[in-house]
C-alpha positions as a Markdown table, in Angstrom:
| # | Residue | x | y | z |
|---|---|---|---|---|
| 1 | Unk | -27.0 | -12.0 | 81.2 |
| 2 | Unk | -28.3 | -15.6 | 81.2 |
| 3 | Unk | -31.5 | -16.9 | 80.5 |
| 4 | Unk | -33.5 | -18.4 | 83.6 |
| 5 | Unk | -34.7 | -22.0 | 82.5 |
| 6 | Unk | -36.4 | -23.7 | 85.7 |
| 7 | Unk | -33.7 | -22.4 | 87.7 |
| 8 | Unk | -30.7 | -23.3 | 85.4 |
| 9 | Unk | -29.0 | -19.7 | 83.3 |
| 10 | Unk | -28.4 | -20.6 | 79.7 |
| 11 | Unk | -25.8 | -18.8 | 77.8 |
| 12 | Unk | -28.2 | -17.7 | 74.6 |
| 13 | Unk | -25.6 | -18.4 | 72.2 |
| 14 | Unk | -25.5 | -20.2 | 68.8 |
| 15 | Unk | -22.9 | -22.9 | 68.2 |
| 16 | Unk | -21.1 | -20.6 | 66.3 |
| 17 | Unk | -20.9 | -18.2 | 69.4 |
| 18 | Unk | -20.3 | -20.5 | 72.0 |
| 19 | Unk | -17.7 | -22.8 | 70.1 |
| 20 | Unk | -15.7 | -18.9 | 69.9 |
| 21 | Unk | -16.4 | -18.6 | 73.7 |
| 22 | Unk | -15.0 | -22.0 | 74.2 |
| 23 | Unk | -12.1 | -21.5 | 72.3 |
| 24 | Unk | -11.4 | -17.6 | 74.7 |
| 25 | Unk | -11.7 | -19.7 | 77.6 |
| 26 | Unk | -9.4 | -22.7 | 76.5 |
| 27 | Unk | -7.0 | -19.7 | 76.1 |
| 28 | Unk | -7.1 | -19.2 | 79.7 |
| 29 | Unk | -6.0 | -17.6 | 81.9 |
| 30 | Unk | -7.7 | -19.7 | 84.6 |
| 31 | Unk | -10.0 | -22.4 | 84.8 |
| 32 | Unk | -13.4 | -22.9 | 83.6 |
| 33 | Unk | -15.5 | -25.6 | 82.9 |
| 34 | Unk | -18.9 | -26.0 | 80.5 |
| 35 | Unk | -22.2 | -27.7 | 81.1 |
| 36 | Unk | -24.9 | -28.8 | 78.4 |
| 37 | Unk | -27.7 | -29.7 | 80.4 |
| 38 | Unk | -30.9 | -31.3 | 78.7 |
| 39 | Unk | -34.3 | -31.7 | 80.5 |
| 40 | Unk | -33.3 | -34.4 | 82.7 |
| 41 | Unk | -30.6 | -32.5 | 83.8 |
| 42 | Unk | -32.3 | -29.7 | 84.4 |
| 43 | Unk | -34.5 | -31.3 | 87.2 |
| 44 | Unk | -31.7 | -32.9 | 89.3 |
| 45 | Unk | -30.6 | -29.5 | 89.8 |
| 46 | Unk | -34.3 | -28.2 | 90.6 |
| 47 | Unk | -34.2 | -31.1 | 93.1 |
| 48 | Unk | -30.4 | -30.2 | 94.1 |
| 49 | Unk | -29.5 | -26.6 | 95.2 |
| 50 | Unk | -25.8 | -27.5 | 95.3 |
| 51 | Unk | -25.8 | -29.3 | 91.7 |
| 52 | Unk | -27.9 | -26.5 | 90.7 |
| 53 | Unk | -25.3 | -24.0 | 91.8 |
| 54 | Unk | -22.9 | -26.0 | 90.0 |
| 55 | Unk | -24.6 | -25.5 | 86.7 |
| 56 | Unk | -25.0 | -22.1 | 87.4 |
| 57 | Unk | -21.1 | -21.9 | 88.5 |
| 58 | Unk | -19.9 | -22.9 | 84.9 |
| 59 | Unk | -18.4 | -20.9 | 82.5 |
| 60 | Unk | -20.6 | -21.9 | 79.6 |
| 61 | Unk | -24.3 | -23.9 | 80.4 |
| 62 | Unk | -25.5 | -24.7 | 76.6 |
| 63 | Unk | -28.8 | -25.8 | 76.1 |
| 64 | Unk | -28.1 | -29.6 | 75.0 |
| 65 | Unk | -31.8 | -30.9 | 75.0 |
| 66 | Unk | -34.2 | -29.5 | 72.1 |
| 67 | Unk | -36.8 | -29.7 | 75.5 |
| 68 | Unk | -34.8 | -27.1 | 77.2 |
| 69 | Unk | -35.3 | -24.7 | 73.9 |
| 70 | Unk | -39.2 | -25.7 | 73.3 |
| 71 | Unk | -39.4 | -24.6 | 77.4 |
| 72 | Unk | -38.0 | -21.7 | 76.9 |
| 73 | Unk | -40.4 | -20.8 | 74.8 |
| 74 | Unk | -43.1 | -21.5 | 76.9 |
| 75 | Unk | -41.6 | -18.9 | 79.5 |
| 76 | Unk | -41.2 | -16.6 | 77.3 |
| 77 | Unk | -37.7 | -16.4 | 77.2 |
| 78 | Unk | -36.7 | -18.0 | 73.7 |
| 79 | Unk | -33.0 | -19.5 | 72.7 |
| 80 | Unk | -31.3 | -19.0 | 69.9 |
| 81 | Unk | -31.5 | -22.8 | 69.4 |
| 82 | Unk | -30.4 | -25.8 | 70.8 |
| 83 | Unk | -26.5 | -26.3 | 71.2 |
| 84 | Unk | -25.6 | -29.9 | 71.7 |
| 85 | Unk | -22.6 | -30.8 | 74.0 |
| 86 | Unk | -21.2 | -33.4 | 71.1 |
| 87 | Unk | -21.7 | -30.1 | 68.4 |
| 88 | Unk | -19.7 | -27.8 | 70.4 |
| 89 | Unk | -16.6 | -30.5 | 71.1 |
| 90 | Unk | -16.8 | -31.3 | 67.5 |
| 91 | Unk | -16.5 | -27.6 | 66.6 |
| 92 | Unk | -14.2 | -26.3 | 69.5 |
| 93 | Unk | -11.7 | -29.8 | 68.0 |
| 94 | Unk | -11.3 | -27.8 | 64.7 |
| 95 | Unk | -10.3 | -25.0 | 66.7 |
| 96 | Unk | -7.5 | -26.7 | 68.9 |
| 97 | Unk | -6.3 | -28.3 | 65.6 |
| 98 | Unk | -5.5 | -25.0 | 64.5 |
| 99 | Unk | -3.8 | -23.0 | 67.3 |
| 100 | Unk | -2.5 | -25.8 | 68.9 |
| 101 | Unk | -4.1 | -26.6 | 71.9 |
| 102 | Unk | -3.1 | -29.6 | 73.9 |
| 103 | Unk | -6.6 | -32.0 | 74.6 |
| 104 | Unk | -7.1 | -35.0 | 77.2 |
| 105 | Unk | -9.6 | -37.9 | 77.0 |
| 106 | Unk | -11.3 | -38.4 | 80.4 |
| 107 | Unk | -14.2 | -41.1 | 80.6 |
| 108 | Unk | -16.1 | -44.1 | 79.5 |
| 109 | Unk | -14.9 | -48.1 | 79.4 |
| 110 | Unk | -11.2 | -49.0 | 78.9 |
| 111 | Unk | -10.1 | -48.8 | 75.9 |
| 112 | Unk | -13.1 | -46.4 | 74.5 |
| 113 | Unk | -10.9 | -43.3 | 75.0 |
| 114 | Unk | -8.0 | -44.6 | 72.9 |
| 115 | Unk | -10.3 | -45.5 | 70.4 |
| 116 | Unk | -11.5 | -42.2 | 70.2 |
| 117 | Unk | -8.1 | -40.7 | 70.0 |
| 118 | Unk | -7.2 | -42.1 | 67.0 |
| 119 | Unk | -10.6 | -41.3 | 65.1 |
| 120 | Unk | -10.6 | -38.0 | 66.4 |
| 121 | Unk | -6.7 | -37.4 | 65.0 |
| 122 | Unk | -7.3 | -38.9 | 61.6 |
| 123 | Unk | -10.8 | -36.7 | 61.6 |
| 124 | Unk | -8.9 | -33.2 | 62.7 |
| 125 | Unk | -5.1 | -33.5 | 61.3 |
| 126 | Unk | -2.8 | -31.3 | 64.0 |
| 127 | Unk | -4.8 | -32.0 | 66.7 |
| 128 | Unk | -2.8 | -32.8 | 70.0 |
| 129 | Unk | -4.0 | -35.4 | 72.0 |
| 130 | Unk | -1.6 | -35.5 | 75.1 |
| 131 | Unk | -3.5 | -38.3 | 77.1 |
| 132 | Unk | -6.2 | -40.0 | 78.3 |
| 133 | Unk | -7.8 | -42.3 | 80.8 |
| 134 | Unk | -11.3 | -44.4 | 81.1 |
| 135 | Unk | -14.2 | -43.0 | 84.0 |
| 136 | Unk | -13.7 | -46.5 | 86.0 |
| 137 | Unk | -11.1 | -44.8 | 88.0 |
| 138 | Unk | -11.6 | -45.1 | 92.4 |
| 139 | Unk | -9.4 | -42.6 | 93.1 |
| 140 | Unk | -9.4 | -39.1 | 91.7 |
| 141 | Unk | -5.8 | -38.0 | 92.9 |
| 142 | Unk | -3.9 | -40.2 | 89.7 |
| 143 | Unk | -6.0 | -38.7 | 87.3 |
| 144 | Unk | -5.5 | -35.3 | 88.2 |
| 145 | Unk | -2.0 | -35.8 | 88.4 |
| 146 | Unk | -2.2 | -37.5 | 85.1 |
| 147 | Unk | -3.8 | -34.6 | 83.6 |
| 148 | Unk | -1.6 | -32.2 | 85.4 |
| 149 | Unk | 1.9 | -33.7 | 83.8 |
| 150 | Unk | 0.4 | -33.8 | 80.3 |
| 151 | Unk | -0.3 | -30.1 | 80.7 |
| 152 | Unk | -3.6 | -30.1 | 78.7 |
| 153 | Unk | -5.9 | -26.8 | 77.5 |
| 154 | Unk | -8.4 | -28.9 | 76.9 |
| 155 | Unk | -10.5 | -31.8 | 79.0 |
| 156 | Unk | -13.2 | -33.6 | 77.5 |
| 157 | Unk | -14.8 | -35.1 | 80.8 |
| 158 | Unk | -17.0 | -38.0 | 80.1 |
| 159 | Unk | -18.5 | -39.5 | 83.3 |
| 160 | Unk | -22.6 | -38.8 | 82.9 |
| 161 | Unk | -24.1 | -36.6 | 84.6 |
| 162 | Unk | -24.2 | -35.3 | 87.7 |
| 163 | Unk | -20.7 | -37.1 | 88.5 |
| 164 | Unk | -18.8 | -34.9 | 85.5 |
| 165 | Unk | -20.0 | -31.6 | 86.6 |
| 166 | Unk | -18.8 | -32.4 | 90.4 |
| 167 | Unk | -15.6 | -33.7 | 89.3 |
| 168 | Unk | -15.2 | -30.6 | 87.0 |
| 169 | Unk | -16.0 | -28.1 | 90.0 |
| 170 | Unk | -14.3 | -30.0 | 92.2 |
| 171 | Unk | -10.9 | -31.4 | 90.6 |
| 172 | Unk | -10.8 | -29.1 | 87.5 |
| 173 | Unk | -8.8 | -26.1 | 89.1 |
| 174 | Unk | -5.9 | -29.0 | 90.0 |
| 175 | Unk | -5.4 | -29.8 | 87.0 |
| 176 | Unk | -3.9 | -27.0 | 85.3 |
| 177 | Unk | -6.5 | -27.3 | 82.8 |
| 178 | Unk | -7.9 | -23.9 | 81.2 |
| 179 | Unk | -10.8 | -26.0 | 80.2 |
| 180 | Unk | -13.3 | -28.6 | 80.8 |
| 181 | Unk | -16.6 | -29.8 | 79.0 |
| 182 | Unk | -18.9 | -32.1 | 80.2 |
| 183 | Unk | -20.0 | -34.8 | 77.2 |
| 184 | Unk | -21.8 | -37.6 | 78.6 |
| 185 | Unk | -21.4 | -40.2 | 76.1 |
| 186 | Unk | -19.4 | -38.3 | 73.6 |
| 187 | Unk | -16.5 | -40.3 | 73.7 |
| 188 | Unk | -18.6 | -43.5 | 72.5 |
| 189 | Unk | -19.8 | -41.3 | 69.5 |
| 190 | Unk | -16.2 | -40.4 | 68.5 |
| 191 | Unk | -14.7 | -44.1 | 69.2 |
| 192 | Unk | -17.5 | -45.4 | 66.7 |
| 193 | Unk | -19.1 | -47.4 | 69.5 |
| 194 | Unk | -22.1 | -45.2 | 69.2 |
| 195 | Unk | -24.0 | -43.9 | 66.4 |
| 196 | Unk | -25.6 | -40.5 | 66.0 |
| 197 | Unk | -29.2 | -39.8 | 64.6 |
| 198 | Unk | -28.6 | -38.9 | 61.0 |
| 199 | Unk | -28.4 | -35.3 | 60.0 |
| 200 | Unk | -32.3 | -34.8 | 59.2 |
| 201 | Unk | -33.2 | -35.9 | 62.5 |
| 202 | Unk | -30.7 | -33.7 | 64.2 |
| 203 | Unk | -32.3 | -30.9 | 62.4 |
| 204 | Unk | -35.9 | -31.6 | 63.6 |
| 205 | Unk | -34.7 | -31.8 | 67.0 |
| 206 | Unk | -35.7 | -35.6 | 66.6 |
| 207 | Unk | -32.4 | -36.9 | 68.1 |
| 208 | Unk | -34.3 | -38.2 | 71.1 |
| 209 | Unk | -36.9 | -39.9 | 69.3 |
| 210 | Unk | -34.0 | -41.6 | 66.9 |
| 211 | Unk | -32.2 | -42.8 | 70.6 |
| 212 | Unk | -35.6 | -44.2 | 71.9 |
| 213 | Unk | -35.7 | -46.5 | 68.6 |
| 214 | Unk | -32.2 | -47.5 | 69.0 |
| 215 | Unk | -32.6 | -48.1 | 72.3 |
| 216 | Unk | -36.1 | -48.7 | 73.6 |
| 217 | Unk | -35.1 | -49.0 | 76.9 |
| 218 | Unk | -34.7 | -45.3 | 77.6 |
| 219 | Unk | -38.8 | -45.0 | 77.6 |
| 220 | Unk | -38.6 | -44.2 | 81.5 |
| 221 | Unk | -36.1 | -41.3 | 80.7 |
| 222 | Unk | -37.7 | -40.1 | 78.0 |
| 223 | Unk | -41.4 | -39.9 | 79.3 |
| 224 | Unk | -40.1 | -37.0 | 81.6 |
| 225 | Unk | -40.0 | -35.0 | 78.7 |
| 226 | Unk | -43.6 | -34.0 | 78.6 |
| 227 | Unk | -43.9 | -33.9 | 82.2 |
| 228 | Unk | -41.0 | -31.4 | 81.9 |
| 229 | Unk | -42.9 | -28.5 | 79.6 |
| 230 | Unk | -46.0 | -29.3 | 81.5 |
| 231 | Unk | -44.1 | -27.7 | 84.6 |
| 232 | Unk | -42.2 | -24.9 | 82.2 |
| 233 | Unk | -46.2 | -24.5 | 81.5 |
| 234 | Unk | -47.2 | -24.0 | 85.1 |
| 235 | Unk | -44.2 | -21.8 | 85.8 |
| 236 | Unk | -45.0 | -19.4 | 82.8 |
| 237 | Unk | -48.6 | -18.9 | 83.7 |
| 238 | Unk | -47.4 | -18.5 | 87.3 |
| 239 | Unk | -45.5 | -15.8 | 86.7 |
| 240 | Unk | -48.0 | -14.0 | 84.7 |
| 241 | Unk | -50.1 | -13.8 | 87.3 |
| 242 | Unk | -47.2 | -11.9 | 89.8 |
């Protein structure tokens, strides 16, 4: 049973749990694929049925932004915590290191990927990275095919959202793939390119306010935030009154 979030079911799972639910589905059989939306993604599918449904349609939909955990709260349907997309790679990594699972690169400039391949290796020893390939791609059919001969478990898809979810729903079951995440910018992180908030400020739930410093220009982005609980706000006292 999922939690309702502004229209979007969160799995109420720590990372613990759903780094183990990752790891069952990666397994297979079939295909599945795994969201981690955050407040801003949240209200592209409140303003999009279909993307919605996408969310929705996933195997695993992780809370990613710490304002997706403070709103459920204010509904009155509070997460175990917040489970950030980058976490749960990191953690399900580990996991393919030891059983084997095959893992494919999929996003971000030329060259990023690669360079993220070879961190990732040296970070996880026995982890099998069988290919990869940047998001400037045209043409989906190469990289599906691409994907299909290297006969991953395990894509990492790294376009921003809402283009990896579609491509997930939409190409994932071609692959041959038993599983797909969704990581935005994760593949930066790993290359080096891009540096996380330090520990303390993950903690806090401050990893937003340590991005706006790094990079001011996300101001716009981030002043949806408040606007964002105000309506979790609304909706709660709404449906205290039904």
């Amino acid at each position: 049973m999922r939690t309702d979030i502004m229209g979007v079911g969160f799995d109420d799972l720590t990372l613990e749990e759903a780094v183990a639910a990752g790891e069952k589905l990666a397994q297979g059989p079939g295909f599945s694929y795994v969201v981690t939306p955050n407040p801003e993604i949240v209200d592209l599918a409140r303003a999009d049925a279909g993307y919605r449904d996408l969310l929705n349609g996933a195997g695993l939909v992780l809370p990613d932004g710490i304002g997706v955990v403070y709103a459920a709260k204010l509904l009155g349907r509070p997460l175990k915590g917040r489970v950030p997309g980058i976490d749960f790679a990191t953690g399900l990594l580990d996991r393919l290191a030891k059983n084997g699972g095959k893992l494919f690169l999929l996003g971000a400039k030329p060259g990023v990927a690669e360079q993220a391949a070879a961190r990732l290796k040296a970070a996880h020893p026995g982890l099998v990275i069988c290919g990869v390939n940047d998001g400037y791609f045209k043409d989906s059919a190469p990289v599906v095919e691409k994907i299909k001969e290297s006969a991953a478990d395990v894509v990492f898809v790294c376009l921003g959202a809402p283009k990896q979810e579609k491509w997930m729903a939409q190409y994932g079951p071609e692959t041959g793939a038993h599983l797909m995440a969704g990581l935005g910018g994760a593949l930066d992180v790993y290359a080096g390119n891009v540096k996380r908030a330090p520990v303390l400020w993950q903690k806090l739930g401050m990893e937003w306010a340590y991005r706006l410093i790094r990079q001011p220009s996300r101001i716009g982005r981030m002043a949806k935030l408040p606007l964002f609980l105000v309506d979790a706000r609304r909706q709660s006292k709404k449906e205290r009154r039904a």
